[in-house]
N, C-alpha and C positions, 0 to 999 in steps of 0.2 A: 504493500500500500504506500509506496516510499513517498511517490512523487504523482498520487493518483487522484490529489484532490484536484478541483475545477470541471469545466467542464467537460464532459465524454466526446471523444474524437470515433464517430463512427465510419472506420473508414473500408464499410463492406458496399459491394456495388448494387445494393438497396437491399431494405430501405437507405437514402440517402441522409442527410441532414434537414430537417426542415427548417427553412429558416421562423426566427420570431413575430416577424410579421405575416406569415401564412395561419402559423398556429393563434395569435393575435385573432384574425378575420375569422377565424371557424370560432370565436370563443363569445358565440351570441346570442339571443335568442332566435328560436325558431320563429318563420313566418307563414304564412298562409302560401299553399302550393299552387293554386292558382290565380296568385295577386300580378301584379306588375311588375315584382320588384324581383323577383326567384325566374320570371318569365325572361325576364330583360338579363339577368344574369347568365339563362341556360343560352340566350341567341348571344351573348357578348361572348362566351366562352364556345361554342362554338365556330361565331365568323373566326375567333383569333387561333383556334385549332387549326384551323384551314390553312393561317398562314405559316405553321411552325411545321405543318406536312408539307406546306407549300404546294398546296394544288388552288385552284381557282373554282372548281366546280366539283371536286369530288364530294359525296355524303357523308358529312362525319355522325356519328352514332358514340355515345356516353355510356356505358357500362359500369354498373353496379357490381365491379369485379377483379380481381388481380388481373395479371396479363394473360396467364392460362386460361381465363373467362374469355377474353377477346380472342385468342386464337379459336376457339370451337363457335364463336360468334361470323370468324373469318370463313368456317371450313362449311358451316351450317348454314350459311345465307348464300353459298354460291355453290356448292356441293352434294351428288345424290351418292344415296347407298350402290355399290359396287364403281365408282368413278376409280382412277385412278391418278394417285398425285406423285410427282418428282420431289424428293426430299432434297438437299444438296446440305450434306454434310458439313461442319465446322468446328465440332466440335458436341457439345451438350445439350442446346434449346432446340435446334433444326428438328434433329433426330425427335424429342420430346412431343413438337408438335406434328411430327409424323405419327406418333404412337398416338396422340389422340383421336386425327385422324382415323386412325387404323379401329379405334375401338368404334370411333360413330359405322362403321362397314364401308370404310373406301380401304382399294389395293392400296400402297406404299412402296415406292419403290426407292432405295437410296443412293445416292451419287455419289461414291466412296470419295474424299479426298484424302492426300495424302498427310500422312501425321503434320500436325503440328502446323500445316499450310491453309493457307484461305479456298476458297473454292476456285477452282478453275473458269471461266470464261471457254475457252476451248473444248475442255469435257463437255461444259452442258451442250455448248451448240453441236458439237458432235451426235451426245447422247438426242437432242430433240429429233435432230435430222433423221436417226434412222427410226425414228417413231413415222415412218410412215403411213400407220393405219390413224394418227391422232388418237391415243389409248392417252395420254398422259392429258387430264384436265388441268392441274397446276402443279406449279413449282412454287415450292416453298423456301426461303433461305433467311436468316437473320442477318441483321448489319454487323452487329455486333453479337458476336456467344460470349459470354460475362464467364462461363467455368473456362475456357480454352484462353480467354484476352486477346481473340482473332477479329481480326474486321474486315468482312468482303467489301469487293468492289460492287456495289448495285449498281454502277452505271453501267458497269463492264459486262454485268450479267445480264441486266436491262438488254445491251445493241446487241448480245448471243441470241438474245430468245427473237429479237428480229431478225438477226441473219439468218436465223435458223430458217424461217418464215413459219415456225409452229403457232398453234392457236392458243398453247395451253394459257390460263391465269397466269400473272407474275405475283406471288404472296409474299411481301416482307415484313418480318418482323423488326420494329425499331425501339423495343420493349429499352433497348440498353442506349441507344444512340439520340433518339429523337432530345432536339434542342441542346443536343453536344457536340456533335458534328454534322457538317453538310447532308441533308437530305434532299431530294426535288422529285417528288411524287410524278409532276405531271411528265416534267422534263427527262426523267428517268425510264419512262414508260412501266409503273407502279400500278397496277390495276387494284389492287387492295393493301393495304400496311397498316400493322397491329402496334398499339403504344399504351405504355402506361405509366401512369401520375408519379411513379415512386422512386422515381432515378431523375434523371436530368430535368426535369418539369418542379422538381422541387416539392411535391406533394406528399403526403401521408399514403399510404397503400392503400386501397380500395376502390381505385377509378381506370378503367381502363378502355379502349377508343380503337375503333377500325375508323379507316377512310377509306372508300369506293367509287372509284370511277366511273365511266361509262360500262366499258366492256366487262365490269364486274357485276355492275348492276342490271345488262342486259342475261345474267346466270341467275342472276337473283330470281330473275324471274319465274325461271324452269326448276329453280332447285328446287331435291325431293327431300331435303334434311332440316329444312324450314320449322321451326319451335317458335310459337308466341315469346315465349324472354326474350328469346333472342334477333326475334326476325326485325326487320333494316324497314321493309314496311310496315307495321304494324308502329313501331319509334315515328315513324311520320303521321300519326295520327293528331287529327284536331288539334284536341286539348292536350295541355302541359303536361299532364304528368305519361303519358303515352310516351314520352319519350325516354322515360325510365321504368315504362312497363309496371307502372305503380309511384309509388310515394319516393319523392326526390331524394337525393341523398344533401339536403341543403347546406349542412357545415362541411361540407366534404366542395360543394361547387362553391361558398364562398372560401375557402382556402385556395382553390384553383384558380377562381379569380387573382386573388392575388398574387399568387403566383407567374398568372401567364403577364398581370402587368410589371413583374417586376423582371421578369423576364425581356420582355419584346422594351421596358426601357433599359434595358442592357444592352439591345441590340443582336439579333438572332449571329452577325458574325461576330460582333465582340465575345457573343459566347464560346464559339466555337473555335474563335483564337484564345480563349482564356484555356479552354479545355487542352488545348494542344500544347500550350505552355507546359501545363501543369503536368502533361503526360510524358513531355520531352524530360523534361526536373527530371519526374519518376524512372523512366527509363536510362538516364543519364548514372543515378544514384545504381540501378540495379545491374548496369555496366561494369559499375566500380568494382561491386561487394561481389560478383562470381569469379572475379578471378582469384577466388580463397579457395573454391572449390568443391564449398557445403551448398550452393544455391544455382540456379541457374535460370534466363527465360524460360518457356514455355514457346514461345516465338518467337524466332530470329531472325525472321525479315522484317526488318525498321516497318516497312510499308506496309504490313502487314497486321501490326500491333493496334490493336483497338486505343482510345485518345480517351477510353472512357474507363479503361481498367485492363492491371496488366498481371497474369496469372507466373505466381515465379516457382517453380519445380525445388521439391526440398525434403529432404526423409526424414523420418522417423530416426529416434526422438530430438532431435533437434530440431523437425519443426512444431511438434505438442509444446516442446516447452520455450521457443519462441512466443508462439501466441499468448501463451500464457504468461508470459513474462511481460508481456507489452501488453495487455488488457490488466491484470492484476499492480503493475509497479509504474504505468505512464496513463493509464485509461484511454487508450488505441486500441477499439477492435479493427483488428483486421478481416479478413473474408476468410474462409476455408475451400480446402477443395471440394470441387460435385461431381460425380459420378466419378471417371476414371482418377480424376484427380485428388480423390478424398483418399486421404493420410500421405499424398504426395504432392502439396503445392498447397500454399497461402496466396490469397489476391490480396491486391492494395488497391480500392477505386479511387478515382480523381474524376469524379462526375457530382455534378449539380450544384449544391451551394456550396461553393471549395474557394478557397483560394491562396494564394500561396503560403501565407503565416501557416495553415493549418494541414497544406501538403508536406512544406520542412519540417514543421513539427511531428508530421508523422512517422517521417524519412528518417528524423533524428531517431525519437523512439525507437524505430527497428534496428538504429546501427547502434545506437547505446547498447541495444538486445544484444546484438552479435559480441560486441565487448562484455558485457557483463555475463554473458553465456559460453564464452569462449570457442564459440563456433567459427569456424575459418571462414574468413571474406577479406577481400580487397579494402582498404582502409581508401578512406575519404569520398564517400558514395556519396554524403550532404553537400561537403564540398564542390564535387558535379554537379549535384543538381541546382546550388547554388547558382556557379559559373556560368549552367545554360539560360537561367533563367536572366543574368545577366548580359549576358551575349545578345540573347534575343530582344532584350529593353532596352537597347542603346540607345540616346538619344536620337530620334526619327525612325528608329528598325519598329513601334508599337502602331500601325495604322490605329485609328478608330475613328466608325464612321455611325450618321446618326440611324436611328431608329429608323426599319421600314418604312418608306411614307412620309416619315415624320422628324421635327426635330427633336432630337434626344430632352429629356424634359431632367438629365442632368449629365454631367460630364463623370468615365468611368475610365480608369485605367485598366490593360491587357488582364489585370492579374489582382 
């Protein structure tokens, strides 16, 4: 408990940190569901979703749900039983919402990639092309997998499923990425993309959001997996609360509110050159400390490495009682491994309300851990991360530019 008082550094890649003023705006009384004021809330929150997916016309739909609610929202408003869907492998989530898939009764087929690699661009378009008979209704992939710390290329996979000239959906998940890095729904050729409140959006867990294009919504139509909670028509009905299939979740959408204004007056790129900052530190700091020998990436193509959390490889027992050392003696949680990587690899996220004081502080913690644990690593991993973050701040190296539309309603620095 050495040095554990203050406040808890939650540095798992969600829940995130919520900031005080989200929890602040949810801390009020309830109001009446179909007044003005809840109505005005649900279409403000809404039109500003559209701009953080960045589409112009796609449907967005509010889910009373973690992110695994939005993917079966995704598979079930555009999908019949025996369809068959393209999974493309990245690691932990992909696979995941393939197996949900799998349980509603569509085939699954998966697109192995190579360890530790992002998905290929080249595989899929291969794989599409020789789908001749069109058996493959969508393709599913995440931007970011949070247990791997992989980040695909969607644009790259985007212009495969054109060249390919298949029909199938393009399904992304941006559970880990949205309002952290670059997204472009329309420009990407995104036919549906699944998000939730609890990482980058700055929210408390419980809200989660598909966006639907045209050619997803023209599936909509036909699909045979259609449920009242979750169906995309039945949310466009008349009245308010139809579009939460019942009673709003009100403290939940004034926190969101909040959130997406303190968000978009951040600036949707200042965030995601804050994000990239913090990620370069991170990776910078985890350069350092493997060349001891006890730690190592998870991902070794720079280009490769998610901006939103970076998964580090590390055994038994040095890393039980890393974690333990740095939650118990600095109050730093860190993240654990999931699936293949549980009891082999801790994460460190650097998504949503982060910023540098509390990325170095977390950096610190781990490499005091390594010291005071006597675990071999490369000394001076803070010092890196310091350095880059320095290098990158030079005077005129920080663009920032105003708000969407709009002029910034305050001035924010990279970081």
């Amino acid at each position: 408990m050495t040095l554990s008082r203050g406040r808890e550094f939650l540095a798992i890649p969600g829940p995130t940190t919520v900031p005080d003023e989200v929890l602040q705006a949810m801390h009020r009384p309830a109001v009446d569901i179909y007044g003005e004021e809840l109505i005005g809330v649900t279409d403000g929150c809404l039109d500003d979703l559209r701009r953080v997916f960045r589409t112009r016309q796609g449907r967005i739909s509010i889910f009373i749900a973690n992110g695994h609610g939005a993917w079966e929202a995704a598979l079930s408003n555009t999908l019949s039983r025996g369809d068959k869907v393209l999974v493309l492998e990245s690691g932990r989530f992909a696979v995941g919402w393939g197996e949900m898939a799998e349980a509603l009764g569509i085939e699954i087929e998966v697109l192995e990639a190579q360890p530790q690699r992002a998905v290929s661009p080249e595989a899929l378009e291969r794989r599409l092309r020789a789908d001749g008979a069109g058996e493959i209704k969508a393709v599913l992939v995440v931007q970011v997998d949070t247990a791997s710390g992989i980040v695909n290329d969607v644009a790259a996979l985007g212009e495969a499923i054109a060249a390919s000239g298949h029909d199938a959906l393009f399904m992304v998940d941006v559970i880990a990425s949205l309002a952290s890095m670059p997204f472009e729904m329309d420009a990407w050729g995104v036919d549906v993309a699944v998000g939730g409140a609890q990482k980058g959006l700055m929210m408390t867990p419980g809200l989660s959001f598909t966006a639907a294009r045209e050619k997803a919504l023209a599936a909509h139509a036909r699909a045979g997996l259609r449920t009242r909670y979750w169906d995309w028509t039945v949310r466009e009905g008349e009245l308010h609360y139809m579009k939460y299939c019942g009673t709003p979740p009100e403290h939940m959408l004034f926190g969101l509110r909040k959130s997406l204004d303190m968000l978009l007056d951040e600036g949707l790129e200042n965030a995601f050159r804050r994000h990239a900052l913090l990620a370069g530190a991170t990776h910078a700091a985890v350069e350092r400390w493997r060349s001891g020998g006890a730690l190592d990436f998870n991902v070794h193509e720079t280009a490769e490495r998610s901006p939103t959390v970076t998964t580090v490889l590390m055994e038994e027992p040095a890393l039980g009682r890393l974690l333990d050392w740095c939650t118990g003696t600095c109050n730093v949680t860190l993240g654990i491994g999931l699936g293949p990587f549980s009891g082999h690899a801790f994460r460190i996220a650097h998504m949503g309300y982060v910023n540098a004081p509390m990325m170095l502080g977390a950096l610190g913690s781990i490499e005091a851990g390594l010291v005071a644990l006597d675990i071999p690593h490369g000394k001076g991993g803070v010092s890196a991360a310091v350095d880059h973050l320095g290098a990158s701040l030079r005077e005129g190296a920080c663009a920032s530019g105003p708000r969407e539309a709009e002029t910034p309603r305050s001035s924010r620095a990279c970081c």
